[in-house]
N, C-alpha and C positions, 0 to 999 in steps of 0.2 A: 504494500500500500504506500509507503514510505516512496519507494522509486517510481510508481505511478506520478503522485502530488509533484516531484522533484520534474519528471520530465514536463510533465506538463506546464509546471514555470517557467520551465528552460523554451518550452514552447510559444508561450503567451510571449516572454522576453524577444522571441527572435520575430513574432509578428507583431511588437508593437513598434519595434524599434524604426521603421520609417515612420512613422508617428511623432516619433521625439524627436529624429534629427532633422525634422521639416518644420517644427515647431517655433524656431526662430522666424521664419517667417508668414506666420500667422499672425495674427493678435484681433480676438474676439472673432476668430473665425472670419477676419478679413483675409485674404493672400497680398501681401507687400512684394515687391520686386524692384530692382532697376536697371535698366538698358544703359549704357554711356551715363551722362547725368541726369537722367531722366529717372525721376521715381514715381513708380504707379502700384496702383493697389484695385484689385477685386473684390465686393462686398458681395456677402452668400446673397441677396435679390440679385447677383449680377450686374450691378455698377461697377462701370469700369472707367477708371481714370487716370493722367499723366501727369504732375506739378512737372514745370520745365527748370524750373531754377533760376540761377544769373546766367542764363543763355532763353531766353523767352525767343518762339517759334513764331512763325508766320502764318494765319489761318489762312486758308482759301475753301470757298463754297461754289462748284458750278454756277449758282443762280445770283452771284454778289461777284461785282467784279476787284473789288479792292482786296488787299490783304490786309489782315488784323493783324495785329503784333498781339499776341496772349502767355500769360505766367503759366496754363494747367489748361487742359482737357478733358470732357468728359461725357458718357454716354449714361444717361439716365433714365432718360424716358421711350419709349419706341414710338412714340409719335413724335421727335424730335431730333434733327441729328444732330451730331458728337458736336458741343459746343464748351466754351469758358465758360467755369463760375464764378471768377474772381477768386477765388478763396486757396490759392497756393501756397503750398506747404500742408492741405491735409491729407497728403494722403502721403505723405514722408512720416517713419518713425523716424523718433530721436534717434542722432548719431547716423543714419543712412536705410537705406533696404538691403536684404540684399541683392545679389547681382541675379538677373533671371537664372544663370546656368547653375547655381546653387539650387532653386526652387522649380525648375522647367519639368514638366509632366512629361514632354517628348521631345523629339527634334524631328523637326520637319525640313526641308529640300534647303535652304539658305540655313537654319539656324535653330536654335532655342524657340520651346514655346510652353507657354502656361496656360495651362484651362481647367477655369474654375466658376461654377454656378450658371453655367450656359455660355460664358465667355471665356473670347480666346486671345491675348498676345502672342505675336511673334515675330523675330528678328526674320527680315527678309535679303530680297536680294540689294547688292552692294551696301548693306547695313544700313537700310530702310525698314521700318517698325511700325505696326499697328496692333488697330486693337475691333475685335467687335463682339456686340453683345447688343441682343433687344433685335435685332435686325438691320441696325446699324453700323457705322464701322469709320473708322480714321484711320491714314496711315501720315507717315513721316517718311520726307528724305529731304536731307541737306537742309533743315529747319523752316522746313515748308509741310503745314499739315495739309493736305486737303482730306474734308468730310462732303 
């Protein structure tokens, strides 16, 4: 009975253990990650978002012909596309994220990718980056978003 109970913790031990060492980058069952200096974060509804940092991106919208200059991105609603909320820096933990290829579920054809609560980041071709969730989607290259 004794070596039964023993294996079986040795069991539970060996399947928890991606659990724990993914754990850094969770908190409250958000997914945190970062690309270059971009840090973004997954909330379990599936918001998905990018704070840019002290390097702020250029928006672009097929139906708007100007570029925005914006701090963060974000995909919230599905009757909406990926747009700024003003609000950069929350979706940074303190001291950093970590980098996706620490937290990356798989890797797809260019790179790293994360998917969590219906959405998906991924490092693309020549290190262009998106993201989408709700049926929406943004991507980045050369600090030009277009949604």
């Amino acid at each position: 009975m004794k070596r039964t109970i023993t294996a079986l913790a040795g069991v539970a031990a060996v399947a928890l253990a991606p659990v724990v060492l993914t754990a850094p980058a969770h908190a409250a069952d958000t997914v945190y990650f970062s690309v270059g200096s971009r840090n973004c974060a997954i909330a379990p509804d599936g918001t998905v978002g990018c704070d840019f940092g002290a390097d702020p991106a250029r928006l672009q919208y097929t139906f708007f012909p100007v570029l925005i200059p914006v701090n963060d991105i974000v995909i919230d609603q599905p009757w909406l596309p990926a747009h700024p909320t003003f609000s950069p820096g929350s979706r940074t933990l303190p001291g950093g994220n970590p980098s996706i290829y620490d937290v990356k579920t798989g890797d797809g054809a260019w790179g790293p990718y994360v998917e969590f609560a219906g959405a998906r980041c991924e490092v693309g071709f020549h290190g262009s980056f998106g993201c989408k969730s709700k049926g929406r989607s943004w991507n980045e290259y050369s600090g030009i978003v277009s949604a």
